[in-house]
C-alpha positions as CSV (number, residue, x, y, z in Angstrom):
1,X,91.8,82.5,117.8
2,X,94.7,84.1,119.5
3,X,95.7,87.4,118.5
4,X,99.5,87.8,119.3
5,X,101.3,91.5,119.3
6,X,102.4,91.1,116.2
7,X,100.2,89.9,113.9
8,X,98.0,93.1,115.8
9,X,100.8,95.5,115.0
10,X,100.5,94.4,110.8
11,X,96.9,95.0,110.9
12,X,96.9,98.6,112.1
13,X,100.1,99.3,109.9
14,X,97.9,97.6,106.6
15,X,95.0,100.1,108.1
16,X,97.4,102.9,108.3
17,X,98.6,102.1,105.0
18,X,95.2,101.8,103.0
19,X,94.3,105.8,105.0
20,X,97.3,107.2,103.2
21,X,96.9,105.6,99.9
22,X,93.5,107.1,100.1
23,X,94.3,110.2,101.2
24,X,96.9,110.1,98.5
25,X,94.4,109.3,95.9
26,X,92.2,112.0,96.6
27,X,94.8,114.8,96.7
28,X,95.7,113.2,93.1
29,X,92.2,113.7,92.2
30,X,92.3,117.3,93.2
31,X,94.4,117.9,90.0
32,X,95.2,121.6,89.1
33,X,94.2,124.0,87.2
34,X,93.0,123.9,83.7
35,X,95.4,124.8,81.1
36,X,94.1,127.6,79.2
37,X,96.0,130.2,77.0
38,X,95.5,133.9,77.6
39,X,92.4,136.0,76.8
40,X,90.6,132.2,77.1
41,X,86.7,132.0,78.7
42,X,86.7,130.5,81.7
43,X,83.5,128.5,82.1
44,X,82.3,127.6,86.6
45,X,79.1,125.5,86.4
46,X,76.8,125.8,89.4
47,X,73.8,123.6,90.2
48,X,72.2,123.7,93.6
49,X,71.9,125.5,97.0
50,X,74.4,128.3,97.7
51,X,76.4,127.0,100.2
52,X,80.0,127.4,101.2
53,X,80.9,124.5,98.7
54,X,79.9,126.8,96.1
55,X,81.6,129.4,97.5
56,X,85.1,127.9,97.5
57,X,84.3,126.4,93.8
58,X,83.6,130.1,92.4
59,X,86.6,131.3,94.6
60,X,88.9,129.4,92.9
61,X,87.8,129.4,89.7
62,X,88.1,132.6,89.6
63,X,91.7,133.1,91.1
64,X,92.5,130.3,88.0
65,X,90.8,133.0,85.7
66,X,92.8,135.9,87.2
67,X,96.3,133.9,87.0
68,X,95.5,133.0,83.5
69,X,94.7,136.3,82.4
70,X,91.6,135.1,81.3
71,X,89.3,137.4,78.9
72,X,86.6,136.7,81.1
73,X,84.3,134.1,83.6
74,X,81.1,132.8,83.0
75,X,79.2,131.1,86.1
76,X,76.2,129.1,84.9
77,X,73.9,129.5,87.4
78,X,71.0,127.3,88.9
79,X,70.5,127.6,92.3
80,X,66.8,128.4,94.5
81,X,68.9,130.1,97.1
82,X,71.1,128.9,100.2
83,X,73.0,130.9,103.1
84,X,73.3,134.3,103.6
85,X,77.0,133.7,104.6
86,X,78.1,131.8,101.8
87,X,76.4,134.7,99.5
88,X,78.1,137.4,100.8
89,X,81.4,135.9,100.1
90,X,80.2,134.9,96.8
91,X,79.7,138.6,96.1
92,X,82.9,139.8,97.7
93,X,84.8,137.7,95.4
94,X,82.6,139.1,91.9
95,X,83.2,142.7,93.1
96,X,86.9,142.0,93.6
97,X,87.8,140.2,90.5
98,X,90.5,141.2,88.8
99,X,88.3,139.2,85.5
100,X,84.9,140.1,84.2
101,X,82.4,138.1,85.7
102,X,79.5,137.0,83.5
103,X,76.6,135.3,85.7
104,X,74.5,133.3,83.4
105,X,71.2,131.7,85.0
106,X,70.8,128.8,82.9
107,X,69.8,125.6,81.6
108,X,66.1,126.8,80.3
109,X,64.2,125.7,83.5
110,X,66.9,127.1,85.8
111,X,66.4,129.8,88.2
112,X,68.3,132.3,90.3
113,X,66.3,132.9,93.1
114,X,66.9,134.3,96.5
115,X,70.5,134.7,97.0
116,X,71.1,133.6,93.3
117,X,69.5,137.4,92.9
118,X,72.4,138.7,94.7
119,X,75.0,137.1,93.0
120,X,73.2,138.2,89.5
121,X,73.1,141.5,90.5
122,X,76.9,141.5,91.6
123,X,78.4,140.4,88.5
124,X,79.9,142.7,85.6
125,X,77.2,141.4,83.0
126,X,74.1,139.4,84.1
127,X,72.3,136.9,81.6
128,X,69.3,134.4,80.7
129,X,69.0,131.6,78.7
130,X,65.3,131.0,77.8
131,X,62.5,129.3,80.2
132,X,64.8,130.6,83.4
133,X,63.4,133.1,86.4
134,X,65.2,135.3,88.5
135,X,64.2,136.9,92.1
136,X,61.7,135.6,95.2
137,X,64.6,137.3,97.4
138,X,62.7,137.7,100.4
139,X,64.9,136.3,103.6
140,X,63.5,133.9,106.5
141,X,64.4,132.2,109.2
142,X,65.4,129.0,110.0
143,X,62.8,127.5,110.4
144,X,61.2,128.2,106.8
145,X,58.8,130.6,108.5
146,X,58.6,134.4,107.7
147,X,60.6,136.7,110.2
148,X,58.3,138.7,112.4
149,X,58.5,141.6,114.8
150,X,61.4,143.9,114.7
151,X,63.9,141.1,113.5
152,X,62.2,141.2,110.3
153,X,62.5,145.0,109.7
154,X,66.2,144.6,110.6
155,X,66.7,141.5,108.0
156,X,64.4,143.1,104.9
157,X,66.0,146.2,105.2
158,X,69.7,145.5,105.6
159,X,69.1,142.9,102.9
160,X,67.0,145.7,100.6
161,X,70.3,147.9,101.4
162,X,72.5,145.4,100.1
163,X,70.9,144.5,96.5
164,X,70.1,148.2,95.7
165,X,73.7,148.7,96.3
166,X,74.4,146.4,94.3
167,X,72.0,147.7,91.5
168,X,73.2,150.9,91.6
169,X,77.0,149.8,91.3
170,X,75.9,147.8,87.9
171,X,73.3,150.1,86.9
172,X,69.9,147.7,87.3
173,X,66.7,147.9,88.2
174,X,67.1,149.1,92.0
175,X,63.2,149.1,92.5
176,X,62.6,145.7,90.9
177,X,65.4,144.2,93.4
178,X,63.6,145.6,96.5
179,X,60.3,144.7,95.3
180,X,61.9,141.1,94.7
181,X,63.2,141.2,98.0
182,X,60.2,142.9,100.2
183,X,57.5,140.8,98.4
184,X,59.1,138.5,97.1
185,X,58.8,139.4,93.3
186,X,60.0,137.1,90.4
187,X,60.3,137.3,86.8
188,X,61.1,135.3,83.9
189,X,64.0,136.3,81.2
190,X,61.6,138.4,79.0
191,X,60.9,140.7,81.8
192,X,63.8,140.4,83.3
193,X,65.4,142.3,80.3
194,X,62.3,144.3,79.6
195,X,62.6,146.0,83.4
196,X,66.9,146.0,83.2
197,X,67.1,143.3,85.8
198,X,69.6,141.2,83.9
199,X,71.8,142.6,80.5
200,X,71.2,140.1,77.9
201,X,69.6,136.8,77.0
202,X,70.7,134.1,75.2
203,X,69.7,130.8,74.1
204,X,73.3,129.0,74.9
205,X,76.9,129.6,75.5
206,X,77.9,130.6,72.0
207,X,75.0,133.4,71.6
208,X,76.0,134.9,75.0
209,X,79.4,135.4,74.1
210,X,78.9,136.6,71.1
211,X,76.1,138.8,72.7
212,X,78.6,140.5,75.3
213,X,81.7,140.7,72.8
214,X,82.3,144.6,72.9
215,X,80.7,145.6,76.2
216,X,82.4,148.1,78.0
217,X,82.7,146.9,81.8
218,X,84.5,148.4,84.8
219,X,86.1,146.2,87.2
220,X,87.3,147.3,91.0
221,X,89.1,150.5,91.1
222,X,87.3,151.9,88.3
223,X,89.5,150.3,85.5
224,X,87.5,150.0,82.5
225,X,88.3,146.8,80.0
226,X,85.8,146.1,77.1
227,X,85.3,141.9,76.6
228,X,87.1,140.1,73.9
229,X,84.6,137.2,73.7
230,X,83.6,136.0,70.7
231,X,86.4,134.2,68.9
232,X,87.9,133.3,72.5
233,X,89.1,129.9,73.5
234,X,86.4,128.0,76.0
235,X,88.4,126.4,78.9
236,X,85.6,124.7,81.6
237,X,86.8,124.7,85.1
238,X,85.0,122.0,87.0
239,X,84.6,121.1,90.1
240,X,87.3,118.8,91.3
241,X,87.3,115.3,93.4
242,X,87.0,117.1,96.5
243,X,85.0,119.4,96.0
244,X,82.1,117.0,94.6
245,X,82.8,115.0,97.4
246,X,82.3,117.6,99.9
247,X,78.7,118.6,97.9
248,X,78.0,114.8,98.9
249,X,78.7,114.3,102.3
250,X,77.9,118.3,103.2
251,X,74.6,117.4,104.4
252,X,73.9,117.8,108.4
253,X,71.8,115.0,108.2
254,X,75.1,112.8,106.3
255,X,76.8,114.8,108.6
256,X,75.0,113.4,111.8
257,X,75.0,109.8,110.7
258,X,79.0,110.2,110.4
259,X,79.7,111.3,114.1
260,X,76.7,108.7,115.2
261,X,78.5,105.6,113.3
262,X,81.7,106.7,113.9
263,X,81.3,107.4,117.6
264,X,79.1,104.3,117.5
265,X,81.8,102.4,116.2
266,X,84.3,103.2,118.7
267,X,82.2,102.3,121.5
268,X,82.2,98.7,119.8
269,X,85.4,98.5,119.9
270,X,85.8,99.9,123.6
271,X,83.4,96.9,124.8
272,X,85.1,94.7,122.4
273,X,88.9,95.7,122.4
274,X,90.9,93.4,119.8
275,X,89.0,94.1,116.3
276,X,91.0,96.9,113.9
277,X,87.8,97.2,111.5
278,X,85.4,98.7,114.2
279,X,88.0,101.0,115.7
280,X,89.7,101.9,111.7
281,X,85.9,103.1,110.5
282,X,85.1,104.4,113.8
283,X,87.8,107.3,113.0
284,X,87.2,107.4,109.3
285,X,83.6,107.8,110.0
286,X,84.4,110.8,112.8
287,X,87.3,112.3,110.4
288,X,84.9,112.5,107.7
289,X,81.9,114.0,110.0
290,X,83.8,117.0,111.1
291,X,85.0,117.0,107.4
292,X,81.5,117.4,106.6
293,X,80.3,119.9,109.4
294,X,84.1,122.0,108.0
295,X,81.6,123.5,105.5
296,X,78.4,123.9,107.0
297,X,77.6,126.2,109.9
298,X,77.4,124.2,113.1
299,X,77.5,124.4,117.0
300,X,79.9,122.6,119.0
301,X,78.0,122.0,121.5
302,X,75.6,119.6,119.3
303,X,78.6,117.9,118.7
304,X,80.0,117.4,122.1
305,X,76.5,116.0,123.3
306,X,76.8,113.8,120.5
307,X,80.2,112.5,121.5
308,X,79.2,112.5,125.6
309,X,75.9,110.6,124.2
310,X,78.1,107.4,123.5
311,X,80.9,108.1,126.2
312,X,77.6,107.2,128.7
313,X,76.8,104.1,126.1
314,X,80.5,102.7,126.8
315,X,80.0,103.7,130.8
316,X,77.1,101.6,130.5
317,X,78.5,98.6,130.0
318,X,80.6,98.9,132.7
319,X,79.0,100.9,135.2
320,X,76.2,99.3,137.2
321,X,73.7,102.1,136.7
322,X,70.4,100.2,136.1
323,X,69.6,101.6,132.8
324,X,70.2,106.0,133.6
325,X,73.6,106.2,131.4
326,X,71.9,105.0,128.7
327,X,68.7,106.9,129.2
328,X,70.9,109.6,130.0
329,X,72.9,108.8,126.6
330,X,70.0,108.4,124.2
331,X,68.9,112.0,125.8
332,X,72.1,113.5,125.0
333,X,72.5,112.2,121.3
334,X,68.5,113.8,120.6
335,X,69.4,117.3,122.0
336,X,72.8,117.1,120.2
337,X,71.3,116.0,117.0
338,X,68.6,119.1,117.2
339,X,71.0,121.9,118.4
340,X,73.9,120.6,115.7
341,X,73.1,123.0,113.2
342,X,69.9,124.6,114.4
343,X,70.2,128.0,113.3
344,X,70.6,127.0,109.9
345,X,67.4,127.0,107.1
346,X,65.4,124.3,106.8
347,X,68.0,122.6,104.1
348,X,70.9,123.1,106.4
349,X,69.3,121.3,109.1
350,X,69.4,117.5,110.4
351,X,66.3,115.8,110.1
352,X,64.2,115.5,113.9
353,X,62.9,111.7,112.4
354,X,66.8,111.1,112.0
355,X,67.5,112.4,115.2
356,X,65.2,110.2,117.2
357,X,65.5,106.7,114.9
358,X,69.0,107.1,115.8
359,X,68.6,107.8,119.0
360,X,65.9,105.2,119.5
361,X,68.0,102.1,117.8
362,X,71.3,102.5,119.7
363,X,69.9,103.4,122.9
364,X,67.9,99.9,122.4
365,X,71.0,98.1,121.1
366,X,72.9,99.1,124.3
367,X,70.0,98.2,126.7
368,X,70.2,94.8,125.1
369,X,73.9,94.3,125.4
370,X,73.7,95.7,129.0
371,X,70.5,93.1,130.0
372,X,72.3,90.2,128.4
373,X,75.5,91.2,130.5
374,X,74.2,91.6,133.6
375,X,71.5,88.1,132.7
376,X,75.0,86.6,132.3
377,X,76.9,87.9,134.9
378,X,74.7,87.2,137.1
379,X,74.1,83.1,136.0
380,X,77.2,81.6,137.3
381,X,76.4,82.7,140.9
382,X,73.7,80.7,140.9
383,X,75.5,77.9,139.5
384,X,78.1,78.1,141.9
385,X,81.3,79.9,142.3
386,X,83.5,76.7,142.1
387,X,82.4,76.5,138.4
388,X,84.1,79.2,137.2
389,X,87.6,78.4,139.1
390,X,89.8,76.9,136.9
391,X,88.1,77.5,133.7
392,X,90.2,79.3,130.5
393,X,89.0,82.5,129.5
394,X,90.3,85.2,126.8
395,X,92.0,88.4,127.9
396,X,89.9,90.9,125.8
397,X,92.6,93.7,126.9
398,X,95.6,94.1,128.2
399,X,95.9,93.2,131.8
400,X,98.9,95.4,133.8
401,X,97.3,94.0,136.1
402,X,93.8,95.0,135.8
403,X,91.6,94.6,132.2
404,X,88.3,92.5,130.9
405,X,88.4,88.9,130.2
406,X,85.6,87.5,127.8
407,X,83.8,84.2,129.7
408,X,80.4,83.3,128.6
409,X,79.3,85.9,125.9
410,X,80.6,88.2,128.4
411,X,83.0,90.9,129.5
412,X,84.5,90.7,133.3
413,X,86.4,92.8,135.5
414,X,89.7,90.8,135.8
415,X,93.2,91.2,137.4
416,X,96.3,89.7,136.5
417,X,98.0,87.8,139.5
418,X,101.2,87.1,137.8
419,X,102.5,90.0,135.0
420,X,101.1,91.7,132.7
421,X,99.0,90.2,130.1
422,X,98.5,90.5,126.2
423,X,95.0,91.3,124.6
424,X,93.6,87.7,123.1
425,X,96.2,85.9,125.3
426,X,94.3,82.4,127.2
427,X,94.1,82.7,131.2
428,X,92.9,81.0,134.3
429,X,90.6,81.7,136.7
430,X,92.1,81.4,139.8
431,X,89.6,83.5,142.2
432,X,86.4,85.3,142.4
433,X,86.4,88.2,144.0
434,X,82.7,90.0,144.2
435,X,82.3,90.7,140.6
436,X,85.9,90.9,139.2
437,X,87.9,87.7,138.5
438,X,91.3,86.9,139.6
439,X,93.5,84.8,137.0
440,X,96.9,83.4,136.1
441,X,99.0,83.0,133.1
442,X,98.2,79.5,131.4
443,X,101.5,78.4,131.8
444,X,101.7,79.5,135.4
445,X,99.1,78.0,136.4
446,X,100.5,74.2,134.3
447,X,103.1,74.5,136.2
């Protein structure tokens, strides 16, 4: 059915529309801070790998603290470890709060291990609940693999430089932290607070406050404040709308699919100009990809040989290569998919089976649309020339003068002999020329 300017023009304003209602709705969903009366408990509540999500949470949780004038944060803590990166900041932010910072590894079962060491060691007063561990600290590489050679000395000592640091500024168990970080060395709460690894343990929220009421704790700049705890209000400070959405899609391998799908998309809509739905998710899908890779270390050059993978798919379909832009395509999406966040740890990184399936589908999908276009193209030369004169076809883009017509299942070459031409508009054939179709105007050609 025809497609005329202006019905066009209402579906990419209802598109446009429905983007900023959503966008809307999720900046609503941000909400603000929590409303919490001075000398209140601020409560962050971590679960998961330490990443920069994590990071942003615990910094702004504690600048809410810090504006409130809150008697102190608590960050429940559960994490087996994460980036290096997103730890250090982690850490700046403890050692400059303006709050106490209470790091509490909890639920029973939890653990802070590798760089949840770190951040225990940073804070004011470190905690257990029961049933939790604390250490395995020591780094490796991104594959998974120990570091070897001189690399390793470099990593295991900066890193041992860092947590003794670190122990002596809060007065812990410096030798415990290197052990935990050269060999590896864990422990569970009881020997955590037998060996002065962590200050106190409690079974729940209510005994650690009650357990660090009174402690005397000295914040940057060598101010000293003692915690008011016990009989202070509880405010919790979740994670917000974005923020949970960001610790869903801030996976390289979600990450991946986005810019395929999206980038996929677009190419559909580049061979098949006309529908609003391919090209509308086709930049949600890439908007929401880089959103993705926003918080996860990357390289751009993954990415552009993910978007140069389907910029050959589209030349493809109109360039008579015999089957090397795709090849050439499929190439480029693998080694973009493998490099895109390749220096990450192993959790960081997109999945090689995803990588290839990916790579393996579309690059199959094309060579069938490209087979069936040339099969077709091809078929009305045997036929005969003169039955394709004078038949109506669809302009599948705009024709000023040149553009694709749709004849047959397929897309053609085609130049407009009389004026410009409007995308879904009906048109004669008038001419063959070699491969590209001269046409008229329907009612020119009446006439």
């Amino acid at each position: 059915m025809k497609l005329d300017a202006r019905r066009r023009f209402r579906r990419v304003r209802l598109a446009l529309a429905m983007l900023a209602v959503l966008g809307g709705a999720a900046i609503f969903a941000c909400g603000g801070e929590p409303d919490a009366a001075p000398g209140s408990v601020h409560i962050l509540t971590t679960k998961g790998v330490v990443n920069p999500i994590m990071d942003r949470y615990l910094d702004r949780g504690i600048d809410a603290a810090e504006k409130g004038e809150a008697a102190a944060v608590v960050i429940r803590l559960n994490t087996p470890g994460g980036l290096s990166s997103s730890m250090d900041r982690i850490i700046e932010r403890i050692l400059a709060a303006e709050v106490p910072v209470v790091v509490y590894v909890t639920p029973p079962g939890g653990q802070a291990a590798s760089a949840g060491t770190f951040i225990a060691y940073a804070s004011h007063v470190a905690a257990m609940a029961p049933s939790t561990s604390i250490g395995a600290a020591t780094p490796i590489d991104a594959s998974g693999s120990d570091i070897k050679g001189d690399l390793r000395n470099k990593v295991i000592n900066n890193a041992v430089s860092k947590i003794r640091g670190l122990a002596e500024l809060r007065g812990r168990n410096a030798d415990w932290a290197e052990d935990a970080v050269r060999k590896g060395r864990s422990s569970n709460q009881k020997e955590a607070l037998k060996l002065g690894v962590v200050d106190i343990v409690a079974k729940d929220l209510d005994a650690l406050l009650g357990s660090v009421d009174g402690r005397e704790v000295e914040l940057e700049g060598e101010r000293k404040l003692v915690l008011r705890t016990a009989n202070s209000p509880v405010v919790y400070n979740n994670r917000n709308f974005i923020e949970n959405f960001l610790d869903r899609i801030a996976d390289p391998n979600i990450a991946f699919l986005l810019l395929s799908l999206g980038s996929f998309a677009l190419f559909i809509e580049i061979v098949n100009p006309g529908q609003i739905f391919p090209g509308v998710f086709g930049v949600i899908a890439l908007l929401l990809g880089f959103f993705a890779l926003s918080v996860l270390p990357f390289n751009w050059a993954g990415v552009a040989l993910i978007l140069t993978a389907f910029a050959l798919f589209a030349l493809e379909v109109f360039v008579t290569s015999h089957g090397v832009l795709g090849i050439g395509g499929a190439v480029a999406l693998v080694f973009g998919g493998l490099i895109l966040t390749s220096d990450n740890p192993p959790e960081f990184q997109v999945s090689r089976w995803l990588v290839f399936s990916m790579a393996a589908a579309l690059a199959s999908f094309v060579i069938f649309v490209v087979v069936n276009i040339v099969r077709i193209r091809h078929a009305p030369a045997r036929m005969g020339r003169e039955t394709m004169v004078g038949r109506t076809v669809v302009a599948r883009s705009g024709l000023n003068p040149d553009g694709f017509v749709f004849l047959d299942g397929e897309y053609w070459s085609a130049e407009s002999e009389d004026g410009p031409v409007q995308p879904g508009e009906d048109v004669v054939i008038s001419e063959i020329q070699g491969l590209k179709l001269k046409v008229k105007k329907q009612s020119v050609e009446g006439e």
